[in-house]
C-alpha positions as CSV (number, residue, x, y, z in Angstrom):
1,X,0.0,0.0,0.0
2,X,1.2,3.4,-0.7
3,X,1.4,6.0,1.7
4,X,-1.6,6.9,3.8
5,X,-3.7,9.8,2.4
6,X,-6.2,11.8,4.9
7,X,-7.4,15.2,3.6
8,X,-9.0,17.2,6.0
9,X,-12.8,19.4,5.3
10,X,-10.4,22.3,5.8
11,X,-8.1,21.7,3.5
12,X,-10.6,20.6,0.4
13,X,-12.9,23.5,1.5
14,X,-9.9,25.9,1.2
15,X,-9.1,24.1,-2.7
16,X,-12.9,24.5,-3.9
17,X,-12.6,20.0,-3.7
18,X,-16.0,18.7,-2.0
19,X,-15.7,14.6,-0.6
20,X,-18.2,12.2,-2.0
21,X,-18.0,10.9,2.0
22,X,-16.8,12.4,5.5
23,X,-15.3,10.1,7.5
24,X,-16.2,10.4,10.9
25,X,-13.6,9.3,13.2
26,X,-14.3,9.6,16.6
27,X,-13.0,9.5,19.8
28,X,-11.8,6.0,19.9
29,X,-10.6,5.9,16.2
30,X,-8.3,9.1,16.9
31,X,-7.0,8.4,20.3
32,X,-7.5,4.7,21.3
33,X,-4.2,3.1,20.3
34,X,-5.9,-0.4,19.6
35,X,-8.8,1.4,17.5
36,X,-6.4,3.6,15.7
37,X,-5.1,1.0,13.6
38,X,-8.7,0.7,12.5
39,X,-8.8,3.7,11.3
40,X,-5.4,3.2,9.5
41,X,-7.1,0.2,7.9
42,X,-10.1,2.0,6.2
43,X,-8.2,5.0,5.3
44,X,-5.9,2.8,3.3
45,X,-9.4,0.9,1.9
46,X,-10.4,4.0,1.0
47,X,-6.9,5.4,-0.4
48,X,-6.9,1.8,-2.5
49,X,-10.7,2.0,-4.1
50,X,-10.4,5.8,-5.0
51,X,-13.0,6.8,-2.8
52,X,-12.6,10.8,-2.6
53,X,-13.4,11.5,1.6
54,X,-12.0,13.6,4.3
55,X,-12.1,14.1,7.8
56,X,-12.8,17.1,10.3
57,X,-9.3,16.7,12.4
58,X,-9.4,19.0,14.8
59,X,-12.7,20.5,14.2
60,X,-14.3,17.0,15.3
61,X,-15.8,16.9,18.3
62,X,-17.2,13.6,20.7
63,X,-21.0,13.1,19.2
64,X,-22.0,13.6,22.7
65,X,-23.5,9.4,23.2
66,X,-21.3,8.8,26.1
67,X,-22.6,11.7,27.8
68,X,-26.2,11.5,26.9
69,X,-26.1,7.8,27.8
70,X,-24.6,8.9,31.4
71,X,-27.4,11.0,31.8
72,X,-25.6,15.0,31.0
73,X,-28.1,15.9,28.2
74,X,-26.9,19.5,28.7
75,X,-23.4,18.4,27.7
76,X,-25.2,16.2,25.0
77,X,-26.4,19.1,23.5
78,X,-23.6,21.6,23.5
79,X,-21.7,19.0,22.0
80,X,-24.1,18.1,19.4
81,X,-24.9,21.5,18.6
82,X,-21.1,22.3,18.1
83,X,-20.7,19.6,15.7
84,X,-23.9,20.5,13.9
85,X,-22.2,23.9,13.0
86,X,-19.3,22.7,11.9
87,X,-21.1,19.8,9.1
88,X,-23.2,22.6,7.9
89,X,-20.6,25.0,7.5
90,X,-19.1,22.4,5.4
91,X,-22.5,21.6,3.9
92,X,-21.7,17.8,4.4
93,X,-24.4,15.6,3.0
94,X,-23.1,11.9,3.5
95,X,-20.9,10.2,6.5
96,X,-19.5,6.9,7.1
97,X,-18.3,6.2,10.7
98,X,-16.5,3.1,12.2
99,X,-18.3,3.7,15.1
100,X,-21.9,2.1,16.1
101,X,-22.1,4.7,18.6
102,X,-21.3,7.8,16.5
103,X,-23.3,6.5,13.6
104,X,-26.5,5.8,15.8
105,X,-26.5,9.7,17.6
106,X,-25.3,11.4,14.4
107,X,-28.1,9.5,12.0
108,X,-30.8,9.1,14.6
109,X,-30.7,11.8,17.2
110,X,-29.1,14.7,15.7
111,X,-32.3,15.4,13.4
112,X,-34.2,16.1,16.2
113,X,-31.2,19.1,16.9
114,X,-31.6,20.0,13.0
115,X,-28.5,17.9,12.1
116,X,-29.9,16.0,9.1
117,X,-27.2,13.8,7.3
118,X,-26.9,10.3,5.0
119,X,-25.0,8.3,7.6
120,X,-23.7,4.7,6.9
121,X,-21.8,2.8,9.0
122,X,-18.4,1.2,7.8
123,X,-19.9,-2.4,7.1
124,X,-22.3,-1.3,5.1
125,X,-19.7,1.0,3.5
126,X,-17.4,-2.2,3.0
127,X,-20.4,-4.3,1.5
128,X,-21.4,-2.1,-1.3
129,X,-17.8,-1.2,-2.2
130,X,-17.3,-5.2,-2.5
131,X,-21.0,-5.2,-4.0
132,X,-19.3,-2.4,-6.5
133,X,-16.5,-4.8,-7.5
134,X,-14.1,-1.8,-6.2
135,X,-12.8,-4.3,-2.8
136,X,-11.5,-7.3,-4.9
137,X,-10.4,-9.9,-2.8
138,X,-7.8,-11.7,-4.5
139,X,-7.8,-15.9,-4.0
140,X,-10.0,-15.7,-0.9
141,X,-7.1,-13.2,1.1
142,X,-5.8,-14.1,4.2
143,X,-9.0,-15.7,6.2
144,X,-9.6,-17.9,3.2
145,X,-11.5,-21.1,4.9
146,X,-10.8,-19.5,8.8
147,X,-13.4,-19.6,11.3
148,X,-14.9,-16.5,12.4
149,X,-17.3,-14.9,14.6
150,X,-18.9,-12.0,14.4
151,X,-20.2,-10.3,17.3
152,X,-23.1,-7.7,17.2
153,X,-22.6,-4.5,18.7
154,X,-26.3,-3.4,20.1
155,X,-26.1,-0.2,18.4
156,X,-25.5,-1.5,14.8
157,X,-27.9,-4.5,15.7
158,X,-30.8,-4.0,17.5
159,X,-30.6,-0.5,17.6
160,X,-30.1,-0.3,13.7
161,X,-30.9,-3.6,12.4
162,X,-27.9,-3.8,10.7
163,X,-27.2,-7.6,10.6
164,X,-26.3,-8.7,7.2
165,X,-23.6,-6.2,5.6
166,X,-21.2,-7.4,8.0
167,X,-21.9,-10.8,7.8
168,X,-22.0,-10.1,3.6
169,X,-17.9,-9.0,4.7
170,X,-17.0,-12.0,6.2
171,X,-18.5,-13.8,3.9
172,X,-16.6,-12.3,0.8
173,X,-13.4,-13.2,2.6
174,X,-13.6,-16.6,2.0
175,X,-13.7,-17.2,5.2
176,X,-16.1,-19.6,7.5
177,X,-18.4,-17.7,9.6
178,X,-19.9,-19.6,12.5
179,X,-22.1,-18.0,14.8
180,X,-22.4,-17.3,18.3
181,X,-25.1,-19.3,20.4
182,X,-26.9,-15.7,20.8
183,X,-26.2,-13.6,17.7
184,X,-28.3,-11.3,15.5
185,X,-31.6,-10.2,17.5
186,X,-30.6,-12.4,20.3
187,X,-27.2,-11.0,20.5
188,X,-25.7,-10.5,24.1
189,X,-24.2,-6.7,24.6
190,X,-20.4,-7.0,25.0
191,X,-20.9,-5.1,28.6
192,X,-19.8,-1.5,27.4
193,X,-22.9,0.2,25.8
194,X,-24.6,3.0,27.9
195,X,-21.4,4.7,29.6
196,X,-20.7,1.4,31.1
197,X,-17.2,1.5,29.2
198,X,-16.1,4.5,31.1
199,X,-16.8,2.5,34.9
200,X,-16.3,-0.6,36.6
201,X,-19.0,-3.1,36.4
202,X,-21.4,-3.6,39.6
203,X,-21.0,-6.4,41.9
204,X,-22.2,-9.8,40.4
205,X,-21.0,-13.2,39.5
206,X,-19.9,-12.7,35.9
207,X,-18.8,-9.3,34.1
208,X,-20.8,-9.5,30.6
209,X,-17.9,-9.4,28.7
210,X,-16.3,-12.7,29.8
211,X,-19.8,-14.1,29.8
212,X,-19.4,-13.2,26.1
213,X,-15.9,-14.6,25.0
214,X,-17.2,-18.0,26.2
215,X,-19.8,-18.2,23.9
216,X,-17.3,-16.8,21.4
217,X,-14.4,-19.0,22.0
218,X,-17.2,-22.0,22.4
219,X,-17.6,-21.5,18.3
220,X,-14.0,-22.4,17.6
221,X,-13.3,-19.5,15.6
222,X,-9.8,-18.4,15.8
223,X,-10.9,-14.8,15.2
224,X,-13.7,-12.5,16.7
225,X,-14.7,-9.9,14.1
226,X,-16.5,-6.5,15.8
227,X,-17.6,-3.1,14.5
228,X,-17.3,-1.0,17.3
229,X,-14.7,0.1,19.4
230,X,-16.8,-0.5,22.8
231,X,-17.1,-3.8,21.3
232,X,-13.0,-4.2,20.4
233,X,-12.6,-3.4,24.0
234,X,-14.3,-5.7,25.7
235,X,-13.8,-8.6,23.8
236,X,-9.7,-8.3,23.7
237,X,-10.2,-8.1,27.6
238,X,-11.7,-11.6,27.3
239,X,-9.5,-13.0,25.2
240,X,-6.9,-12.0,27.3
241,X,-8.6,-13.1,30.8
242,X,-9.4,-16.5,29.2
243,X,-5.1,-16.0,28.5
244,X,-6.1,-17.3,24.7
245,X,-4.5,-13.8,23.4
246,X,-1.8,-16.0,21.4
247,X,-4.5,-18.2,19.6
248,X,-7.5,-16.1,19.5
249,X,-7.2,-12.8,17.9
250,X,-9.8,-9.8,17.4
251,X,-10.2,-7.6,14.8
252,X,-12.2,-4.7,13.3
253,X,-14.6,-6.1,9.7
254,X,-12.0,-3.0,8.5
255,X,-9.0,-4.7,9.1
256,X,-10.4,-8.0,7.8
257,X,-10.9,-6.7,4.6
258,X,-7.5,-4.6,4.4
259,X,-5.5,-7.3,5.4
260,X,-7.0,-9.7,2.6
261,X,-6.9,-6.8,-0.4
């Protein structure tokens, strides 16, 4: 791959260029050093497939989910508002986050602040550039014939009822997907969603997301796809409590794909 290409709004604004997508980072894809390399991954499935985008940088701000979740809607607010200003000003029309979270308050709550926007999360992203023919996977790539599981994140899932693209991801890898005792509807949150990432869990017998990896590792699948950062968390937390971190391995659907182009 060549090197990594990120223009900023700024930047194309300040040429008269206008993206056919913004890429909304977000907090955990610009400063979580695990969920950075996802970031990496698209950017250079983006660079790869000519798709023109471009990102706020520093004029991005958190959605505001954690805090509205927590209960702060004032902070909610200001925070939504703020970032409101700054996609109109731009007069940004379509986004594609990697983020469940981001993509369910910036498509479904920021409306009702006058934010109105085409938002698609990344695996639906991935599966019409692969429906496009722009993502060829050569021979099957590297997960050719592996075994993987893919967990839903709530907000992608239930929330969204986004099921199939990344399914339609794995499945263009090649690889073997085998599912998780409760997947789809019945899929079991990974213990993070709500704000619950930013605490420690209540007293109980079992934190969620070890309660998880079991049913995860019980599949056999040597890798655990996600779509979320929440998600990424948790789950390399119970890899690494169930000390399987040398045969088990999680990744992003992003990665998945950029590792098999």
């Amino acid at each position: 791959m060549s090197e990594i290409k990120v223009p900023t709004m700024a930047e194309m604004a300040a040429s008269g260029e206008t993206p056919e997508v913004l890429f909304w980072v977000g907090c955990a894809g610009s400063f979580d050093d695990r969920y950075k390399k996802v970031t990496v991954a698209f950017v250079k499935i983006l660079n790869a497939v000519g798709v023109k985008f471009a990102v706020l940088g520093t004029e991005e701000g958190c959605t505001g989910d954690p805090a509205r979740r927590a209960g702060n809607e004032f902070t909610f607010q200001m925070q939504a508002m703020a970032n409101i200003q700054v996609l109109d000003m731009y007069g940004v029309k379509k986004i594609v986050t990697a983020c469940p979270h981001c993509f369910n308050t910036l498509k479904n709550e920021y409306p009702a602040l006058g934010g109105t926007y085409e938002v698609i999360h990344h695996s639906e992203f991935l599966q019409q550039l692969i429906n496009a023919g722009k993502i060829k996977i050569e021979g099957g790539g590297t997960f050719k014939g592996k075994k993987i599981t893919f967990h839903d994140s709530c907000y992608l899932g239930r929330a969204n009822d986004i099921y199939e693209a990344p399914r339609a991801v794995i499945e263009a890898l090649d690889a073997d997907l085998v599912e998780m005792k409760r997947a789809k509807v019945k899929g079991l949150c990974c213990g993070a969603g709500g704000a619950q990432m930013f605490k420690e869990p209540e007293k109980g017998k079992k934190d969620i997301n070890i309660e998880r990896i079991e049913e995860a590792l019980a599949t056999g699948a040597e890798t655990i796809a996600v779509g979320c950062p929440f998600c990424m968390v948790m789950m390399t937390d119970g890899v690494k409590n169930k000390e399987k971190e040398e045969s088990v391995k999680v990744f992003d659907l992003a990665e998945l794909v950029a590792q098999s182009m």
